[in-house]
Every structure is written in C-alpha cells, then in structure tokens.
C-alpha positions as CSV (number, residue, x, y, z in Angstrom):
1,X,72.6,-11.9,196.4
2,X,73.7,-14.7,198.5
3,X,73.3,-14.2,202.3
4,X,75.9,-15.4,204.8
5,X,73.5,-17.0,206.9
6,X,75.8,-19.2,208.8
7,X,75.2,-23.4,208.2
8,X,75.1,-25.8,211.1
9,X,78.4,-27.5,212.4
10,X,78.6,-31.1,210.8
11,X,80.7,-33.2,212.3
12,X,84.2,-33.8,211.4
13,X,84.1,-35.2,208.1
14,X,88.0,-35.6,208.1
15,X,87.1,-38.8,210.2
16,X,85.1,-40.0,207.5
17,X,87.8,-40.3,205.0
18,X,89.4,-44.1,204.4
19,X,92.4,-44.8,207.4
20,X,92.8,-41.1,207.9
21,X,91.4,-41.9,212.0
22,X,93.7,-44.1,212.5
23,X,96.4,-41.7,211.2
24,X,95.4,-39.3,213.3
25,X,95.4,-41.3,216.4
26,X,99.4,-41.8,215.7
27,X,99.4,-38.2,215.9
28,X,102.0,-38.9,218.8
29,X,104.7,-40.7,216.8
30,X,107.3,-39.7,214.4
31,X,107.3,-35.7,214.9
32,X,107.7,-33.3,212.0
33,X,106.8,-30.2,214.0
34,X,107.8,-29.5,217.0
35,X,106.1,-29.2,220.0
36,X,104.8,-26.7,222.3
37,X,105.9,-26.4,226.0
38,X,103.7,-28.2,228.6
39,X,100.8,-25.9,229.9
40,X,101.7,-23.5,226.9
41,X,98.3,-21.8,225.7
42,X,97.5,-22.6,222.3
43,X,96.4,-19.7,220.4
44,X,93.2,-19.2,217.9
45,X,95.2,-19.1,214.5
46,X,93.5,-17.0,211.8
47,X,95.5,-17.4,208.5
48,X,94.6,-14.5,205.9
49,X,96.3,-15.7,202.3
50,X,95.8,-12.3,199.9
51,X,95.8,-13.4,196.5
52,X,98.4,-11.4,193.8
53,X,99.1,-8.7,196.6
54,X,102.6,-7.7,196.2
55,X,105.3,-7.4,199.0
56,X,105.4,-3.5,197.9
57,X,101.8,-3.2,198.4
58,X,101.9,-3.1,202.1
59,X,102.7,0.3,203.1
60,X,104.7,-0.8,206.4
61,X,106.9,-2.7,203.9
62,X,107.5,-0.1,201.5
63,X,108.1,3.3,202.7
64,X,107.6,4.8,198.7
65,X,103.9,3.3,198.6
66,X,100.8,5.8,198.3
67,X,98.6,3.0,199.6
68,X,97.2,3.7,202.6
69,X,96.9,0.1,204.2
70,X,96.0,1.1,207.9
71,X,94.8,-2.2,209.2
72,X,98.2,-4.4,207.6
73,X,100.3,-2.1,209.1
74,X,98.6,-2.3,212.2
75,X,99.4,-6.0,212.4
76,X,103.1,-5.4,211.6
77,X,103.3,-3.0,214.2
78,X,101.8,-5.3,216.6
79,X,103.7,-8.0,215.6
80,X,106.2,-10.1,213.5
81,X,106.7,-8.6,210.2
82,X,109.3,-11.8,208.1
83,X,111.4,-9.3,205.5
84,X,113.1,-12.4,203.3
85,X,109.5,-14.8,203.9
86,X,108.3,-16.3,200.2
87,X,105.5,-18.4,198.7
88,X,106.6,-21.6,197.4
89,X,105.6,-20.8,193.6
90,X,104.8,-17.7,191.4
91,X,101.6,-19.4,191.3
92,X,98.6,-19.7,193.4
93,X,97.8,-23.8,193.7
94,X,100.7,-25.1,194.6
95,X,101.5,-22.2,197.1
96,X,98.2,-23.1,198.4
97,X,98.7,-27.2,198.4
98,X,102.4,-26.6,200.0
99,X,100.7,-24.2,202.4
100,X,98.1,-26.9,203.9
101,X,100.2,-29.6,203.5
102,X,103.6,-28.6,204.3
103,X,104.8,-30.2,201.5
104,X,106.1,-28.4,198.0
105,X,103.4,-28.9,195.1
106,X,106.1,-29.9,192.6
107,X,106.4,-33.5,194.6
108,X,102.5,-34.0,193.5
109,X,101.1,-34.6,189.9
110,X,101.1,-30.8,189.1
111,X,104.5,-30.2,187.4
112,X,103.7,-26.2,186.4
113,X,100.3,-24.0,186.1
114,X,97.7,-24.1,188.5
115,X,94.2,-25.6,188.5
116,X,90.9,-24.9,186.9
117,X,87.7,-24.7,188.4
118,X,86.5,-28.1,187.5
119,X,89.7,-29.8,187.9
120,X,89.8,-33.0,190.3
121,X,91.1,-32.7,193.5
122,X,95.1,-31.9,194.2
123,X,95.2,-33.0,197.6
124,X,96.1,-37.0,197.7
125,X,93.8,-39.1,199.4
126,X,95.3,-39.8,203.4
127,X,97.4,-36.3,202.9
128,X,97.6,-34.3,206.0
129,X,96.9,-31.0,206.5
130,X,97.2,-28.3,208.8
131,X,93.6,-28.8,209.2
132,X,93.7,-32.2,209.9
133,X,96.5,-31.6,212.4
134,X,94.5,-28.9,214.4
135,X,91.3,-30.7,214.2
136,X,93.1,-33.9,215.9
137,X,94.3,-31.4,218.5
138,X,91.0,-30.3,219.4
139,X,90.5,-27.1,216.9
140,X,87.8,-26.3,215.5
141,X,88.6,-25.6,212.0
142,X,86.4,-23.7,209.5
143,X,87.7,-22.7,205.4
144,X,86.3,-19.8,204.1
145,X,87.2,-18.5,200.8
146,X,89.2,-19.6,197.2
147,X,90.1,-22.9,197.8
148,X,91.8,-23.5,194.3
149,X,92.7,-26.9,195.1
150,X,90.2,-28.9,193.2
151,X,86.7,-30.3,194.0
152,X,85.0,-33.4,193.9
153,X,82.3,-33.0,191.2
154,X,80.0,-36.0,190.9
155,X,78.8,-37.1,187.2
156,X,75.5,-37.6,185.4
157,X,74.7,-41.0,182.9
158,X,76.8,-39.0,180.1
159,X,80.0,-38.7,181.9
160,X,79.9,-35.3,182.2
161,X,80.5,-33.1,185.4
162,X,76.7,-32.0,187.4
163,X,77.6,-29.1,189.5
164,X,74.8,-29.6,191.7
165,X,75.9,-33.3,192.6
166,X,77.2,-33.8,195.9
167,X,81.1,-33.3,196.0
168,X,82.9,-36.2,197.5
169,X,85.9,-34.4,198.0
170,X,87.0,-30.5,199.2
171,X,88.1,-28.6,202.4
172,X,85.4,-30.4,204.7
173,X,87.2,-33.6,203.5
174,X,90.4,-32.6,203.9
175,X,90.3,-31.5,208.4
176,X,87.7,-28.5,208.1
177,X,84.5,-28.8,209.8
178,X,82.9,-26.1,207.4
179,X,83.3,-24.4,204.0
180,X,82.2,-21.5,202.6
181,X,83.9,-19.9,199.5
182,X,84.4,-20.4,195.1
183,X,86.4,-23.4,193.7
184,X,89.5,-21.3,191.7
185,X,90.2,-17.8,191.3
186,X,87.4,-15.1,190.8
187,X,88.3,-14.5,186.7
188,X,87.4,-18.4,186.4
189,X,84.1,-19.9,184.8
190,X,81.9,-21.0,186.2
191,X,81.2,-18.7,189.0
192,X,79.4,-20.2,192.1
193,X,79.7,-20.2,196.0
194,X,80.3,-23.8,197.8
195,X,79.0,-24.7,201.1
196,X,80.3,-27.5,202.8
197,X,80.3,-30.4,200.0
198,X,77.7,-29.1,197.5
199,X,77.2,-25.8,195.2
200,X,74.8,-23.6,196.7
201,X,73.1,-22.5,193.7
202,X,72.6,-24.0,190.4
203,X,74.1,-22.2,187.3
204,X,71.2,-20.9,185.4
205,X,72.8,-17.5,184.8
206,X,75.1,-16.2,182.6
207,X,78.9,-13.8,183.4
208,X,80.0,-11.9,180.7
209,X,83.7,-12.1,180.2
210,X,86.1,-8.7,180.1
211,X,89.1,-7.2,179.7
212,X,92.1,-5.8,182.0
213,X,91.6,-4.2,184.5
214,X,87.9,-6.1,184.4
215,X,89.9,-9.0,183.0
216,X,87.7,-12.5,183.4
217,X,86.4,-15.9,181.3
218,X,82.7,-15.5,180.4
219,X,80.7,-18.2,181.5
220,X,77.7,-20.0,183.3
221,X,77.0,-18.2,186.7
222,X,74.9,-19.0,190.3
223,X,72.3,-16.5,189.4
224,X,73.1,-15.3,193.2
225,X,76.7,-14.8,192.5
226,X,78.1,-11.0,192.1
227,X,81.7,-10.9,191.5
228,X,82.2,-7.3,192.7
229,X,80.0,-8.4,196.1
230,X,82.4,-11.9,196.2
231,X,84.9,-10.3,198.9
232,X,82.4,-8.8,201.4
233,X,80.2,-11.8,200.8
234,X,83.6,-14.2,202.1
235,X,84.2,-11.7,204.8
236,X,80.4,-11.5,206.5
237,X,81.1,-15.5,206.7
238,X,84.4,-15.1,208.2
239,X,83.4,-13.1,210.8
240,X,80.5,-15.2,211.6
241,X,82.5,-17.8,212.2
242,X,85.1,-15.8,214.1
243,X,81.8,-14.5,216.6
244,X,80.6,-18.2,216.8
245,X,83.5,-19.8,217.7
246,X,85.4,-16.7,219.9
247,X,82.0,-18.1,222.0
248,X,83.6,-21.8,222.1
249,X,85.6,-24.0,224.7
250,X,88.0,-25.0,222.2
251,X,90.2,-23.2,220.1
252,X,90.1,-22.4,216.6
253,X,91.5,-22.1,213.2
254,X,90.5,-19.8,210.6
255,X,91.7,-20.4,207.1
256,X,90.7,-17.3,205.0
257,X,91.9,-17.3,201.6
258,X,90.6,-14.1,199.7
259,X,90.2,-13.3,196.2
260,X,91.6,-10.0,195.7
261,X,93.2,-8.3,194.3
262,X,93.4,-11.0,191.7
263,X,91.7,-10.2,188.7
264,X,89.0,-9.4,187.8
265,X,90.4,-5.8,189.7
266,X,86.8,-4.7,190.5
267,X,87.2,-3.1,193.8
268,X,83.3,-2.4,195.7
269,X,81.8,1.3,194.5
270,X,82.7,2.0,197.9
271,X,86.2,2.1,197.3
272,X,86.4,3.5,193.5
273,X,88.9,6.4,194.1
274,X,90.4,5.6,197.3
275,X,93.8,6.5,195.7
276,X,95.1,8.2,193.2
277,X,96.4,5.1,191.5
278,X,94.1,3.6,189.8
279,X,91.6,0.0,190.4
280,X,94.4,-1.9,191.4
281,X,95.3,0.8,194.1
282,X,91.6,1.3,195.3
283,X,91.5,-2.7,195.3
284,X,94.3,-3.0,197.4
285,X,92.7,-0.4,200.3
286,X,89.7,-2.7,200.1
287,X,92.0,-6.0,200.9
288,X,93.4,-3.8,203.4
289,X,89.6,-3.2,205.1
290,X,89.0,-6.8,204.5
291,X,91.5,-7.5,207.6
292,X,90.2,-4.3,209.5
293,X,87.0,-6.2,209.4
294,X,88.7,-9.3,210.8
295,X,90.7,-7.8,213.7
296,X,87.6,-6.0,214.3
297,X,85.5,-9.5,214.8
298,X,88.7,-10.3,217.5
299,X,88.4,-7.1,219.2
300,X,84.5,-7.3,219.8
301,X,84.9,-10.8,220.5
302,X,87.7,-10.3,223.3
303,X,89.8,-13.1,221.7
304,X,92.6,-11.0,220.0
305,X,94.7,-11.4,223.0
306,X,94.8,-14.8,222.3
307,X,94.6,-15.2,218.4
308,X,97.6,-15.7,216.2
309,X,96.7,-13.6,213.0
310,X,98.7,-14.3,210.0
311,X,98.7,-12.4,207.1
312,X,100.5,-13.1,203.2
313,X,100.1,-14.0,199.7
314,X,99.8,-16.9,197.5
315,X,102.6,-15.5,195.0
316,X,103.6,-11.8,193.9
317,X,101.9,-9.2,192.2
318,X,100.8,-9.2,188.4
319,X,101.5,-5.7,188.2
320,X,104.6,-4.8,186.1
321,X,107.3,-2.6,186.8
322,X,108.0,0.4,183.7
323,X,110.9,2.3,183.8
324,X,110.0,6.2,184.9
325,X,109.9,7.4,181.7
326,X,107.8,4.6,179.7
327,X,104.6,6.9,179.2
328,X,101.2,6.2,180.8
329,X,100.6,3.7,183.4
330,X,98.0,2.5,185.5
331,X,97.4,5.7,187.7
332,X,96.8,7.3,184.1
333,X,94.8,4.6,181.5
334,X,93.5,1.8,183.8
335,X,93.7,-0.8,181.0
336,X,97.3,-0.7,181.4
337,X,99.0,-3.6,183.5
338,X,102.1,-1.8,184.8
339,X,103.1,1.3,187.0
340,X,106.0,3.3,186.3
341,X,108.7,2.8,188.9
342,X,108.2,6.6,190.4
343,X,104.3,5.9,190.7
344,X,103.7,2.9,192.9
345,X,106.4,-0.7,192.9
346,X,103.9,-3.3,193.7
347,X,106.6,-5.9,193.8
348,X,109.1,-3.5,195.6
349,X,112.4,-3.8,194.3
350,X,112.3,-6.8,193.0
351,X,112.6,-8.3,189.9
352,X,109.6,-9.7,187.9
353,X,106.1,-10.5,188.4
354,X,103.4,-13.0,190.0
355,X,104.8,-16.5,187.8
356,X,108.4,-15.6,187.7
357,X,111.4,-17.2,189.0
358,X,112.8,-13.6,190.4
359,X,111.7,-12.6,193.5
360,X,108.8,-10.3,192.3
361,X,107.1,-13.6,191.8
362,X,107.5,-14.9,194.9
363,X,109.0,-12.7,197.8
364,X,105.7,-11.9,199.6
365,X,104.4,-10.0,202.7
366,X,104.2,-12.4,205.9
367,X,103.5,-10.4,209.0
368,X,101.7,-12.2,212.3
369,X,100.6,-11.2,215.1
370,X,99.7,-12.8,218.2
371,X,99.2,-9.6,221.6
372,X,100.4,-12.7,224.2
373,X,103.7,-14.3,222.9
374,X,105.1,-12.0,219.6
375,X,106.7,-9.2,220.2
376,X,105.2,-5.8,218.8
377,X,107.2,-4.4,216.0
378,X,109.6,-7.1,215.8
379,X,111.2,-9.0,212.5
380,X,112.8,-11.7,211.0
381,X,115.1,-11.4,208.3
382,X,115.9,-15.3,207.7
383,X,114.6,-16.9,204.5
384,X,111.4,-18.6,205.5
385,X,108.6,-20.0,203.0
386,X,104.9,-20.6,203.4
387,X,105.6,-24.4,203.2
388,X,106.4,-23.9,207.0
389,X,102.7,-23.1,208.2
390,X,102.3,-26.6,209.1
391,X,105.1,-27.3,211.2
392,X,105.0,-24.0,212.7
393,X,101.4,-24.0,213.8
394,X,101.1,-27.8,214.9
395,X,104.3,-26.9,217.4
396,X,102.1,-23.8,218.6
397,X,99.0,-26.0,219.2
398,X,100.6,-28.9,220.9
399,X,100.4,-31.3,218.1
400,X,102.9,-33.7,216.6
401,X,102.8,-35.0,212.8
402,X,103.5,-38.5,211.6
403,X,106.0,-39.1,209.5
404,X,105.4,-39.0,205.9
405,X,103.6,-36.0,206.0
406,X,104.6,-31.9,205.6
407,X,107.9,-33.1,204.4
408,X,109.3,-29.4,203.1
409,X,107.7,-27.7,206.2
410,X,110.1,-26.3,209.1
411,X,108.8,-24.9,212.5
412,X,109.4,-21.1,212.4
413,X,108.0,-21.0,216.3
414,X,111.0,-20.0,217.8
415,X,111.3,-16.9,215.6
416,X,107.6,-16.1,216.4
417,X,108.1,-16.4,220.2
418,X,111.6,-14.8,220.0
419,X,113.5,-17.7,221.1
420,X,116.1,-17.6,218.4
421,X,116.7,-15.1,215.8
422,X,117.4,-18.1,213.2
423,X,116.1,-21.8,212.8
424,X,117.7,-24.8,211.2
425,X,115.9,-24.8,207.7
426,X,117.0,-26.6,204.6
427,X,117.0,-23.8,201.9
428,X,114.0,-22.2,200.5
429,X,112.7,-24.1,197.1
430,X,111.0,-22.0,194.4
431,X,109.0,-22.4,191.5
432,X,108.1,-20.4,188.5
433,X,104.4,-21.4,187.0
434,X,106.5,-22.9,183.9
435,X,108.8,-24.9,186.3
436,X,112.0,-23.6,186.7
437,X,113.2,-24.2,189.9
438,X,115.5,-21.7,192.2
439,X,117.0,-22.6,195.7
440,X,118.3,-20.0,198.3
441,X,121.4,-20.8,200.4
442,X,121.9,-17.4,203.1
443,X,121.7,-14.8,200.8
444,X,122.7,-16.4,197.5
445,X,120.3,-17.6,195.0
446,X,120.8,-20.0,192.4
447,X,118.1,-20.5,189.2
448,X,118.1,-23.9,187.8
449,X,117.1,-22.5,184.0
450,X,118.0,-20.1,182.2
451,X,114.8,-17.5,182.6
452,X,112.1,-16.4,184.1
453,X,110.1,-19.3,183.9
454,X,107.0,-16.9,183.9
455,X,105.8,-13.6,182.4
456,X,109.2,-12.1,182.0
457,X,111.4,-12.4,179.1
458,X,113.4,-14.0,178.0
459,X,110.7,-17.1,179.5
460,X,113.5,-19.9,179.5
461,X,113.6,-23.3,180.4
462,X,113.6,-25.5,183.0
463,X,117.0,-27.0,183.9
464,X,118.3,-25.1,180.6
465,X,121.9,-23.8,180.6
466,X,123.4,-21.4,181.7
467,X,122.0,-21.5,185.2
468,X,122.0,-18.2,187.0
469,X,123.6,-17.6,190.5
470,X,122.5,-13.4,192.3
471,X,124.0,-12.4,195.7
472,X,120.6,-10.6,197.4
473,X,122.6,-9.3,199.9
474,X,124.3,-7.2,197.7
475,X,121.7,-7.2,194.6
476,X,117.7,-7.7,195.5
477,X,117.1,-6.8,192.5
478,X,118.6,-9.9,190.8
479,X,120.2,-7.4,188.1
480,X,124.1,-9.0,188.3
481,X,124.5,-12.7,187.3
482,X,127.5,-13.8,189.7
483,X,127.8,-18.0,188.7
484,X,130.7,-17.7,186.2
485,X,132.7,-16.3,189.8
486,X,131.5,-18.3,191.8
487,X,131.8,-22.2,190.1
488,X,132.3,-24.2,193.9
489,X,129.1,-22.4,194.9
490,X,127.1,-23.3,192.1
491,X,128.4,-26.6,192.2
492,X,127.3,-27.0,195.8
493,X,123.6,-25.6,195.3
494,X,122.8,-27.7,192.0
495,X,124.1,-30.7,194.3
496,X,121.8,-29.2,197.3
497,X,118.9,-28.7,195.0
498,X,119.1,-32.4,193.7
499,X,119.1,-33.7,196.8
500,X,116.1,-31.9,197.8
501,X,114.0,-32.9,194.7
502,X,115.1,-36.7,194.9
503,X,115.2,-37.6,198.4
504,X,111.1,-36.6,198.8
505,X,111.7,-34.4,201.1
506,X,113.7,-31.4,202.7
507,X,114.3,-33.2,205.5
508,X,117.1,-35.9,204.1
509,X,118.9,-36.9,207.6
510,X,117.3,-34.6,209.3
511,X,114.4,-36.4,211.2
C-alpha cells in the first residue's frame, strides 16, 4: 500500500519551463479574465472534477434519486448550484485540457477520443493554465489526482518508454508546485501513482483485467497500487495538502480530479450496499464522502469561510437509460450497464450517455460554494461551460491573462458574486468523443452531424446532413428535431459555429 506521506515543496517548476517567466511577468497586459475589485479577498479555490458522475446523480439536482449524497447537497445548499452548466466534451481529456487552459481541446492536435496512459503530453509547450495564472498571483498550487493529460516519459537505448525515468513534462510543469495522482483513468494499464515528475514505484506487478461493473485493461502494476484503495489513497493526499497549506500566508489552489465513479465501479468494502442500487449507486455515496472528507479538512482547518469549493464532472454518466419495462437492470444483475427509467436516471432527463452529443453526455453538475461572497442556495440557469474556470478564477484572484491564452474561457464571476444574473458569453461549444460538434444559442441547440457522435445510435457523422436543431426550453430531452421550422435559425448557428471554430477563438471582436 502506498502511504500519503506528504513530499517536500519544490519550487515552482513552471518557472523552469522555456519563456514561460517572461510570460508570466506580462501577466498585466492584454486581459482575458477580468479582474477582481481592489482590496477584494482572494479566496482558496479547491476544484473537485468527479469523473462519469451524472447530473442526475446528485440528489439536490434530481428530486427522483435514491442516492443519498449528503455532503454534495450540502454544497448546493450553501452555495451556487449552475442548472444549464456543461463540460466541453462527452469525454474526459479534452474536458480536462479546456478546463486548465480555458481553451476547447478541439483547437489542439486531439480531433476525437481521449488519451492513453503513455501518450505524450496534450498541453502545448508555453500554454497557460489556470495554474500557471494562480501561481503568478501568488497561489500556491498543488494537483492531486487523474491528470489524463499526458506525461513526459523518458526513453531507454531501444527507443522504448522507461517508466521509472524522470518525466520532463506533467502537472508540476505545467503551474503546480506538487503532484500526486495516476496518468489516465483507473481502467487503464499500466497502473502506478506519480509524484511530482517521476513514477513512485516500478511496475514489477501484475492487474488482472475484468468485466463490467469490474470493467478494466490487464496489465503491468506498481506492486503498491490497489485500485479499489486508489480514491482514499488521492483523498489522504488532498487533505494533507489542504492542512499544510490552510497553515500558509498565501492562498491556495487545490486541483482534485478523482477517479470515480469511472470504471472499474469498485466502490471500498465500506460502502458495498450503501443503496439499494447496485455498485454504481454505492460508488456514487463513496464520491459523495470523498467531498465530506474535503469540506471536513476546511472546517478543521478554519479556512472554509474563505475557500471557493467547486464541484463537477468531466462529461456525463456511462450509465444508460432503459425504458420502465426493459427487464432487469443494474439494481437487479450488476453486470448490466443501464437502470430502468423508474429505478434511478443517472443522466436526468436527458438524452444519451458520457460520449454523446445529447446532453446526457455533457450537461453536468457544477455547484460552488464560497461562505463569504456566494449566496447560500442560490442558482444560475444561463448556459455556462467548464472552459470558463480560467477566466472565472483569475478575475477572483486578481490576476490578468495575456492574450493568446484561454481563448474559449468567459468570467462567470459576476454570477458567482451575484452581480448579474447573466454574462456576455459566446455560445457554449460541444463535442461528442467521435467529433460532432453542437453549439447552444439561449435555449436552442443545434448538432452539426447527424448523430450521436458517441455511444448512442444511430452514431453519425461529423458535419453529416441533416443537421439537427432542439428547443431545451421546451424539450430537454432532445426528443423533437425542430430545423426543418426553423431554416433562418439554423442558418444563423452553422454561421455562428463557423466562426467560432475558424477565428481560434470564442472571443472574435470581443477583446
């Protein structure tokens, strides 16, 4: 078992990367973000990304859910809960590259798909990220989970990949002081913890593979590593960080990307039978204590006054939706991958699953909270995406970005802080993991494709005819095709959504 015996600070090693202090010390020209008022306190910012957790899997979202999630409803009491917020793919790395870099993934050299664990690194070379941003403005900055971005593997005489080479590129390369966490998601070989810029173990072991709901790749393993013990493993580090630097003059940022309730769905013994649903219920109540522990490490710390705590997902649920009367399900037979509609909607109302176009693979919890400046119980129903973390938390710590940089991301801090119930935004991009594209425009919707561009069928294909065109405020469910009435409309949004992809950025005019 690997401890979480906490590593030594290093020093920045953002600084150490090529031309990347010298873009930070233009931090003051050419602002993306906006910027905070003078004398404004800057909060702690501790950003939980769930992976594969649905937007119907948070009970304060869904009032039909028999998942007890006591802690996520706690923070969307206590705060901001967005109702219309999305990740910017079906997909977990480029939500996560758009996330850090306020810029959408589809702009980079990954088209569709995500990442493997021995991929090279996503992030460009002299990209910002929110990391970088905070860490200019005096944050200290600390990763601590999937990172699913790519690493920077060294290689021996033959060519190939040696794990337990020094990494020349990851999180602590790209504005975090400290790393702790796997490379991709938990059902990928190999399996092995990173800390800082090297692999903690060497891979002498072996992981079987499995099947749904155990569903993973076999492969070599850290003999350390226990992929039912991953989550609690990730959590002890995050709270030591959280007690560490809660003891700090400067503030901090917590990025705290978890593996669950991804696949392999293995929730701890201690949680077997927590509902009545099945592994994936039981896995979701042990995501849900995964934040208890968190606010917890605030309370005890006497910062959670004064922390902004963010909570979402990289994409939507894999769980599929059967119609009441399709026979077992989940609750009954755990092998199967769907719930009937009466037993639990992971994905809410919405169409599809994690990888789709529809909203089930994309329309996602985003609740945050922050006790001194967000109102308790409040929410936002404007279309927001998780492309807008940048902006939004550089204008809340004070800090400006050059130009060039988070070029899709939009500052969301006047909703937070209840100055304004809307924001000027360009209209939401999505992505499917095949690569259709879909823009939102109020509450319509247009699909550039003619599928789902994921798991659903009929799959489709990018930029195929007949593009689609749904009015969510009259059908969330994305069950009435409305382009063939609307023609000016869709005329309008395929010129909107060309634009957007052409110009390199969201911001055409705008800055």
């Amino acid at each position: 078992m690997v401890t979480a015996t906490p590593s030594p600070r290093p020093a920045r090693a953002v600084l150490a990367r090529p031309g990347l202090a010298l873009v930070l010390a233009t931090l003051a020209s050419c602002v993306v973000g906006g910027e905070s008022s003078p004398g404004a306190p800057r909060p702690n910012v501790v950003f939980i990304l769930a992976d594969d957790l649905g937007y119907g899997d948070v009970a304060a979202l869904n009032p039909a859910s028999r998942i007890p999630t006591p802690h996520l409803d706690r923070l969307a009491a206590e705060g901001m809960a967005f109702t219309d917020a999305h990740s910017p793919s079906g997909v977990c790395t480029p939500t996560r590259y758009a996330l850090l870099t306020g810029r959408y993934a589809w702009r980079s050299r990954l088209k569709n798909g995500v990442l493997w664990v021995n991929s090279p690194p996503l992030i460009e070379p002299g990209r910002l990220t929110v990391a970088d941003v905070l860490a200019g403005a005096g944050y200290r900055t600390a990763c601590v989970g999937k990172w699913h971005l790519g690493l920077g593997y060294g290689r021996g005489e033959d060519g190939e990949i040696d794990h337990m080479l020094p990494l020349d590129d990851g999180p602590t390369t790209h504005g975090f002081d400290s790393y702790f966490g796997i490379p991709a998601s938990l059902d990928m070989a190999p399996f092995f913890y990173v800390r800082d810029l090297a692999v903690v173990e060497p891979l002498t072991a072996e992981n079987p593979g499995g099947r749904f709901p155990a569903y993973m790749r076999g492969g070599a393993r850290s003999p350390g590593f226990s992929v039912v013990d991953c989550l609690d493993v990730l959590t002890a580090k995050a709270v030591e960080f959280i007690a560490t630097a809660a003891g700090g003059d400067e503030p901090f940022l917590l990025y705290f990307p978890l593996t669950a309730p991804h696949k392999p769905v293995l929730p701890h013994p201690r949680f077997e039978d927590a509902t009545d649903l099945g592994p994936y219920g039981d896995f979701i109540v042990q995501v849900d204590a995964t934040v208890g522990r968190v606010l917890a490490a605030l309370d005890d710390r006497g910062v959670a006054e004064d922390t902004l705590v963010v909570f979402s997902s990289d994409n939507g649920s894999f769980m599929h939706r059967r119609p009441a009367d399709s026979g077992p399900d989940h609750a009954d037979d755990p092998t199967r991958q769907a719930y009937r509609e009466t037993t639990h909607t992971a994905n809410f109302v919405f169409r599809g699953t994690k990888a789709d176009v529809w909203e089930g693979g994309h329309h996602v919890p985003l609740l945050a909270r922050w006790p001194a400046a967000v109102e308790a119980g409040s929410r936002s129903t404007q279309a927001v995406c998780l492309v807008d973390t940048l902006a939004t938390l550089a204008a809340l710590a004070g800090a400006e970005v050059p130009a060039g940089n988070g070029e899709d991301s939009f500052d969301l801090s006047p909703l937070l802080l209840g100055e304004a119930d809307r924001v000027e935004r360009a209209g939401v991009v999505n992505h499917s993991s095949s690569g259709i594209f879909a823009l939102r425009d109020g509450p319509w919707k247009m699909v550039a494709g003619n599928g789902s561009g994921g798991r659903e069928k009929p799959k489709g294909k990018p930029f195929a005819r007949p593009y689609m065109l749904f009015d969510l405020a009259s059908d969330l469910s994305e069950t009435i095709d409305v382009a063939a009435a609307h023609p000016e409309r869709m005329a309008a949004m395929e010129a909107e959504l060309e634009l957007l992809r052409s110009a390199g950025t969201s911001r055409p005019g705008r800055e």
